[in-house]
Structure formats: structure tokens, C-alpha cells
N, C-alpha and C positions, 0 to 999 in steps of 0.2 A: 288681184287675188288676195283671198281674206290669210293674216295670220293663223298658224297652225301651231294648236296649240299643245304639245308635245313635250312631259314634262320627265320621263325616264332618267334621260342622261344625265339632266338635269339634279334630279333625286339622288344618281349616284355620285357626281363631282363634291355634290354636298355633306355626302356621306364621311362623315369625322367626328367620333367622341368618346370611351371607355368604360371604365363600369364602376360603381359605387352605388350601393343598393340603397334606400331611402323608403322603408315600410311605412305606411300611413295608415287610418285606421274610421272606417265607413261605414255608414249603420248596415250596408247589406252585407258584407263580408268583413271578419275579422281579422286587420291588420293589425302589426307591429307599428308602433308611436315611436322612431326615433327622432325627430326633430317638427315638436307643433309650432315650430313656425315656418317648417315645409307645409304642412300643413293648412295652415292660415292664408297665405298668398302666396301666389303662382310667380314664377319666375318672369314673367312676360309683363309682371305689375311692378317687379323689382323686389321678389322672393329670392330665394335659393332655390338655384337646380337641383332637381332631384339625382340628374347624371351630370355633372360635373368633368367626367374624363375625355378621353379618345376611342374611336371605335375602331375596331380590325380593318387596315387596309385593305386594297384589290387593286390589282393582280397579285398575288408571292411570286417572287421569284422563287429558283431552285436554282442555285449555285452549279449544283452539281452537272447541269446542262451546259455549262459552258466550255468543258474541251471538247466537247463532239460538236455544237457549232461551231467554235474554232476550226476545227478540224475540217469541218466542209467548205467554209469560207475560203479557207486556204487550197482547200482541192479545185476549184473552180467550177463546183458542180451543185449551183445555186437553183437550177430548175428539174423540176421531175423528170424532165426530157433524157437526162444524163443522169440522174441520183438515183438514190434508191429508201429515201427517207421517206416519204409522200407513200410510197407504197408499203412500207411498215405501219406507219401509220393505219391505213385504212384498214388491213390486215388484223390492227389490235384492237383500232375502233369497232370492226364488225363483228370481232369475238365479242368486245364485251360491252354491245348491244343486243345481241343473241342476234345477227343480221348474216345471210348469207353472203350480203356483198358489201363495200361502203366506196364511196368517190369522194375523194377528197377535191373541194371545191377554195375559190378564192374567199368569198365569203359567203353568210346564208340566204343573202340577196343573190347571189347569182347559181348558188343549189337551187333556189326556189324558181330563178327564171331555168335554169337546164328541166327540170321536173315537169312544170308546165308544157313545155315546148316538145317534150319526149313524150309526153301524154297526148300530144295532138291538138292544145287550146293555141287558135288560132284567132285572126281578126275575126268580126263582127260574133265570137261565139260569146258565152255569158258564164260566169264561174260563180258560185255563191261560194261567201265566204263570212268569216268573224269579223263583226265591227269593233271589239276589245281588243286591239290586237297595234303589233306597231306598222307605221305607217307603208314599209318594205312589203308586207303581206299584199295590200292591194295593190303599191306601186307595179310589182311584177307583172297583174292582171292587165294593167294598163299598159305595161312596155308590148307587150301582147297584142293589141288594138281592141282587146275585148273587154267585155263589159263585168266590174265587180257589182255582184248584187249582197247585200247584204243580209244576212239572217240576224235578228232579235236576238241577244244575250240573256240568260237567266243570270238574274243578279244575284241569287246564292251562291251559284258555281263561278261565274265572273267568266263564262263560256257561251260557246253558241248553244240554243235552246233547239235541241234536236227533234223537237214535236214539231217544231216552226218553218224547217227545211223544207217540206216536199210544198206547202203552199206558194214557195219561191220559185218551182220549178216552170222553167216554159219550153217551149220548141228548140231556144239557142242553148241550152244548159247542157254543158259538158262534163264539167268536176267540182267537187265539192272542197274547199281547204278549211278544214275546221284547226284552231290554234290550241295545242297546250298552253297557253297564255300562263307565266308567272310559275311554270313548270307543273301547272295543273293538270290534270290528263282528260281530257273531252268525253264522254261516253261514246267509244268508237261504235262498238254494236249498233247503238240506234242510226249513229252515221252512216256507217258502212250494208245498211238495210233499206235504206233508202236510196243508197247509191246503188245495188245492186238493183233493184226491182226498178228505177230507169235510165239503166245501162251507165250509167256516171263516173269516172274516174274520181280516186279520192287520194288529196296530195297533203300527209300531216305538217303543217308549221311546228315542227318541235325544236325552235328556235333557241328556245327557255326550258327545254325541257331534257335534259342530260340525264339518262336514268329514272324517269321517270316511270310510272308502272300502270297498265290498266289491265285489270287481270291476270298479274303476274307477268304479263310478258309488254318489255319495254316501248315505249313510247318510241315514232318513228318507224316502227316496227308491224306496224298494224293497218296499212294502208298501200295503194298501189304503191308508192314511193314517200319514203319520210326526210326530212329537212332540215337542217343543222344549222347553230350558227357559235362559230369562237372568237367572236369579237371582244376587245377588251374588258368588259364587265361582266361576261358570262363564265359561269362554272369552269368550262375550259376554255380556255383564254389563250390568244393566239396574238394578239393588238388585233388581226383580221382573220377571216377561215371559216371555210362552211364545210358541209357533206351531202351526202345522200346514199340514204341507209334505200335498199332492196331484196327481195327475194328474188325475182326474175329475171333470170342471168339474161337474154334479150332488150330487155330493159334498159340494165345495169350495162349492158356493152354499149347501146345509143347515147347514154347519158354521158357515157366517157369520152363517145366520139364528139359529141354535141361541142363538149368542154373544152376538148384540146383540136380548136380550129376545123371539124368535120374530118380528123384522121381516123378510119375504120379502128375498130377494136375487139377484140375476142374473136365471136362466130362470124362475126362480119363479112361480108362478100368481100375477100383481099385484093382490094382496086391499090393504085398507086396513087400519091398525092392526096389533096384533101377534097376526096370526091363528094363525102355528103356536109348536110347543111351545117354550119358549127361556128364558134366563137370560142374566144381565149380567156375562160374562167378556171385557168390550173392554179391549185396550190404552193407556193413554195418551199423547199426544202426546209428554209429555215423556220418555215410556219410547223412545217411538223416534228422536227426535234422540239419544239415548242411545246407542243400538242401532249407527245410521248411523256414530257419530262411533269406535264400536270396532272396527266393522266396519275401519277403516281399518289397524289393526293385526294382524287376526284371523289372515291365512296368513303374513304373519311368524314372528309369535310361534309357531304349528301347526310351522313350517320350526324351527324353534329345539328347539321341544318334543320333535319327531322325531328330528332328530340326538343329540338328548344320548338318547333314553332307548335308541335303537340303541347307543351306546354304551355304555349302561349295560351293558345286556343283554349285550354280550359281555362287561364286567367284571365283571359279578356272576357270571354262571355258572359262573366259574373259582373260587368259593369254594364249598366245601364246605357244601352246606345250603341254598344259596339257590339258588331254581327260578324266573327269570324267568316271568312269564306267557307262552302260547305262541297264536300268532292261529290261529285257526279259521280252517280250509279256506274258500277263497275270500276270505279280507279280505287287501285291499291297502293300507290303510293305515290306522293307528291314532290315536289323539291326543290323549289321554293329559290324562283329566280327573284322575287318578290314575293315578301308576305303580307297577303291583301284582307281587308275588313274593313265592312260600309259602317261609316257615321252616320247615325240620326239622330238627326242635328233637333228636334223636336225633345227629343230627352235630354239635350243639353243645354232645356230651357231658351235654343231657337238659334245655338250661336252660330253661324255661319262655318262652313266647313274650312275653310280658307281660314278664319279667325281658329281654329281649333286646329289645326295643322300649324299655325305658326305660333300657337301655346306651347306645343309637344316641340317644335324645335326649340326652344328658349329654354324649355325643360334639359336638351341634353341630348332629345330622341331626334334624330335627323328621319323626316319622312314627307312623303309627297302623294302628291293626288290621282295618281294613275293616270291614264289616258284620256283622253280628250272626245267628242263625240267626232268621230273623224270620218261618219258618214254623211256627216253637213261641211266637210271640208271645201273651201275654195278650190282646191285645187280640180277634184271631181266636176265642177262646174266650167272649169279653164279647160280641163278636156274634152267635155261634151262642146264645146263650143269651137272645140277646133275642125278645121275642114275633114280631116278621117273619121271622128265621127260623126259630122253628118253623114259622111255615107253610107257608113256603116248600118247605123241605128238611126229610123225614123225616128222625126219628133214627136209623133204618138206612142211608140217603144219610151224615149227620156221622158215625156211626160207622163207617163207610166210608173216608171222610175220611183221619176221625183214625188210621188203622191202615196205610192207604198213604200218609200223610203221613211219611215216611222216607226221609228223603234224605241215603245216605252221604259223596255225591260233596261235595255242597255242605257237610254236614259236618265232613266235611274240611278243603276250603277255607276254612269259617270257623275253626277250628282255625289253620290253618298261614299267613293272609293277613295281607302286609305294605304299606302303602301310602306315598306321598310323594307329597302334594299339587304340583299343576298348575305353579304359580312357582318350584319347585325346579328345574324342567324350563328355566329362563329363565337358569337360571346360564352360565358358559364351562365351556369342556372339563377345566378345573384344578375346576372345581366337582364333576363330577359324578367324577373321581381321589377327595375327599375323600369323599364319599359309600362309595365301593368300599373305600378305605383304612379306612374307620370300621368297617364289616363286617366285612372281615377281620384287624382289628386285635382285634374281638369273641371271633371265631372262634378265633385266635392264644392270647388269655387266658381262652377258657371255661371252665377249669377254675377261674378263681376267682370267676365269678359264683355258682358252686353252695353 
């Protein structure tokens, strides 16, 4: 099986350095001159960094969390079976996602396999899905026995290309998971217009996307059932922990039974024991005093994250090469699990993107290359070759596949994609100056990275 090549986590372990601004000065936009010999040569030649400091941690802790876990620890009522934390939670989660329901799940790999399973995707069926996206998204299709197909990415949105979806469709297609990818919000309408006119379930990945807005009304919130995740780097932060946000109390009662071993739930037919089908994805108690106590910082820090990468955006665009991400028709608000924009590498006089990513760290700016083309993954090929699917799926079906498996757009975008993890976003407005300074200080001297 090939290497997978998967650089997220990666991007945030790296993520360490603070803020010291360093204005430079470029025939297209007029900077500030404080040091021409930041100016002259790039750190990466044996200049001076532009950022010099430390960047904002992740996770914060909250102090003030810890005599109510004490408090449960000691009680011995560690599982939602017995507590009554887990169900607070979901309660405050579902206010304030505007959600009539929420399940608190183990993590968002296993919201997103409850989702699937309560929707009806089954062996040999086919799900289209985002190939920008991390590798959890498709794994679930596959614990499934079914088939991920992929949809083309538009690389201004860094999203699935909703023109592109119905030509994916066939005889096995059941639901559609389009990704807020990097907290971006997909243009659900066109999604969910297409899943409606043939008959399609649609399951949001809003894994990355806490708050997130299309339309005004939140992300997760816009589809048959939407998907969570509060693993360590994310907005809400749990170390593990997922959801799933619903309107349809039917739904939302299967997907609890689903979770907690097949034990009936709500309207449920009142059988005794664990009569329907189900597995053990509960959240624990102490994931959600966790949950609650970040909650308390979540649209702050969202307000913070917001401001500076609008800011960005219009400082970055003014250099030559760099192409902010661009929100998809209908989203009103972004939030920025990553802040994403394509290098072209052609206006930086050809440097290689990899050479120009590790300029910008040496500068001070900790940042990575987004995802990987993970619809050429080994591992998808390790599957098709196992005995379930062959049976599943003819080798006229996989070679099918493998021949419209060709996705320029996303392509691309993995080609040209730049990222700066979440806490970057937590800096002041002289921070995110260093950030654009670093760039075009890049820009300035690319004739000697070559």
C-alpha cells in the first residue's frame, strides 16, 4: 500500500511562534521599511525572520473546569449511562447550533459512521463525496462496504463543485457528504437540489466547521443529518468527541440507539435489551464538562478568527501569486479550522510550492500544504482488491471508477494549497501584517530561492 500522504496534524504539531511585525516595501503595494536587510534576504538564505516570536497555543485550558470534573470522577459516574453531563451538553450544543436535536458521539469518525448507517448506506451502495477533505470522510464509506465516488473540487472554494455532482450519479447512489472543509461552508442549495430530484440522502461533514454559516443558518444544520468533530485541534476541543446535529426526532432517536449498543430510544418501539442494530460510540462524561467549559470561549475566539483572516484576505490578494480562498455562493460565514490560499508558483518565478512553504517557515510563519490527492490513495486500491469487493462491485463497475476517477479541479488545488492552522488566526492585527510581510518579502526575493 502506497504512503498517504496526510499533512494536517502534521501542520498543527508545528504550529509555534508569536508576533513582531516587520513592514517591508514593494513596487505594488506601499509598505513600511523597518529593516532593509529583512528586506534583502530571506531567512531561509541566513536573513532575519520576519516573526521571530511564539504563536498562540491549542487546546487552552479553562481552570475553572476542574472542580466539576473532580467532582464527577469522584462520584463514579464516568459514563453517560449513569451521568447526566453528556446530556447537558448536547442540550446546549443544539441551542447553539440552532438544531432541534444533538447526540453526543465518541468522536466525528464515529458520528459520521452512526449518520451513514441511520440513513440506510449499506454494502455494495455508492455515496459521492469530497475529495478535499480528511481521510475519516471516505474511511466511513468504506467501513460501509460501499463505494466512495468522488466529486471534482472547485479550487477557488477548496469545496465539492456542485455543477459536477449529478454527472456522478448512477443506479447505486444513495447520499451525498459534501465537507465544510477548513470551516468553509459548501453551497448546500445546489447540494441539496440535486439530492432531492434523485431521491438522495445528504450527510454534512462539518467536522471543521463549528459555527459556521450558510445563509444565516449554521452549518450541520442544513442536511438530513450534520457531523461533528472535538478532537484535539479543533475549535471545540475534547482530546476526542463528536455529534450529530438533526431535525427529525425519528432520526435523531435511531442514531442514539445506533450509538449506545442498539438500546431503543425516544418513540422507539419499548422492546427490552438491545433489540436493534447498534454499537458502542457514547461520549464520556468527562468529554463533555470538557465540551461545556470551551464552549465558553468558542464565539469569541470565531470573532477573532474572523477578523484577522478578512484581513488577511485583502492583504494577501495584493501579492502577486497568492489567491485567497473564495466562499461559495450562499455562505455567510466562514471559520477558519484552516486558513487556505493557492500558490502560483509561476509568479514566484517557478519556485516550487514546497520550496516556498518552507521560506514562510524559516520566516517565523508555521504553515502547510493541505491535503493530499487522496483519491489516488493506496489504500482505495487495497480495498477494491479485497474479496467484499469483488463481490460487491464488478470489475467493469472499478474500472469505471478508476477511469472517471480524474479530478483536474482538486488536482489543482492540491498542487497550489497553502494552509495556516486555526491559533494563527488568535494573533492581533500587527500579527497577521507579519504573516503578509513574510509573503511578500518571499515574493520580493524569489529569484534567489531558485
Amino acid at each position: 500500500m502506497k504512503p498517504r500522504k496526510f499533512t494536517r496534524r502534521q501542520v498543527i504539531a508545528a504550529t509555534s511562534a508569536g508576533f513582531l511585525g516587520t513592514m517591508i516595501n514593494l513596487s505594488f503595494k506601499p509598505f513600511t521599511i523597518v529593516n532593509n536587510t529583512q528586506v534583502k534576504k530571506l531567512a531561509i538564505n541566513g536573513g532575519e525572520k520576519v516573526h521571530p516570536g511564539t504563536w498562540p497555543q491549542w487546546p487552552v485550558w479553562d481552570q475553572s473546569a476542574e472542580p466539576g470534573l473532580l467532582d464527577m470522577f469522584r462520584s463514579g459516574r464516568w459514563w453517560r449511562g449513569n451521568g447526566e453531563h453528556v446530556v447537558e451538553f448536547e442540550k446546549k450544543y443544539a441551542e447553539l447550533m440552532g438544531a432541534k436535536r444533538c447526540l453526543a458521539t465518541a468522536s466525528g469518525t464515529t458520528a459520521l459512521l452512526t449518520a451513514l448507517n441511520v440513513l440506510g448506506v449499506d454494502a455494495g451502495d455508492e455515496v459521492l463525496v469530497s475529495p478535499f477533505t480528511f481521510i475519516a470522510t471516505y474511511n466511513v464509506i468504506f467501513a460501509h462496504k460501499a463505494l466512495p465516488v468522488f466529486v471534482d473540487s472547485d479550487p477557488e472554494t477548496f469545496l465539492i463543485d456542485p455543477k459536477k455532482i449529478e454527472a456522478r450519479i448512477t443506479n447505486r447512489t444513495v447520499a451525498i457528504v459534501p465537507v465544510h472543509i477548513y470551516g468553509l461552508p459548501v453551497d448546500m442549495d445546489s447540494v441539496n437540489k440535486v439530492a432531492k430530484s434523485h431521491n438522495l440522502k445528504v450527510i454534512e461533514d462539518a467536522c471543521q466547521a463549528w459555527l459556521a454559516e450558510y445563509r444565516g443558518k449554521k452549518t450541520g444544520t442544513l442536511a438530513d443529518l450534520g457531523c461533528f468533530s472535538f478532537q484535539n485541534s479543533k475549535h471545540l476541543a475534547a482530546g476526542e468527541g463528536g455529534a450529530i446535529l438533526g431535525n427529525d426526532e425519528d432520526l435523531m432517536d435511531r442514531c442514539n440507539a445506533y450509538h449506545n449498543c442498539g438500546r431503543p430510544y425516544g418513540a422507539m418501539k419499548p422492546v427490552s435489551g438491545n433489540a436493534y442494530n447498534g454499537l458502542n460510540y457514547r461520549m464520556q462524561q468527562s468529554q463533555a464538562l470538557i465540551l461545556m467549559s470551551q464552549m465558553k470561549r468558542i464565539l469569541k475566539d470565531n470573532d477573532v478568527r474572523l477578523s484577522n483572516a478578512l484581513y488577511l484576505d485583502k492583504k494577501l490578494k495584493e501579492i502577486p501569486g497568492i489567491v485567497p480562498y473564495k466562499l461559495a455562493e450562499g455562505a455567510t460565514r466562514a471559520v477558519y479550522h484552516m486558513y487556505p490560499f493557492r500558490y502560483i508558483m509561476e509568479k514566484f518565478n517557478n519556485v516550487p510550492k514546497e520550496k516556498f512553504i518552507q521560506a514562510l517557515n524559516a520566516e517565523g510563519i508555521p504553515c502547510g500544504s493541505g491535503y493530499g490527492k487522496q483519491n489516488k490513495d493506496g489504500l482505495i486500491e487495497e480495498a477494491f482488491a479485497s474479496r467484499g469487493y469483488k463481490r460487491l462491485f464488478s470489475e467493469t463497475r472499478l474500472k469505471q471508477w478508476r477511469e472517471e476517477n480524474q479530478l483536474p479541479g482538486n488536482d489543482l488545488l492540491c498542487d497550489q494549497a497553502v494552509t495556516f492552522y486555526q491559533s494563527i488566526l488568535l494573533g492581533s492585527r500587527s500579527d497577521m501584517d507579519d504573516i503578509a510581510n513574510a509573503i511578500a518579502k518571499i515574493y520580493e526575493n524569489r529569484a534567489s530561492l531558485v
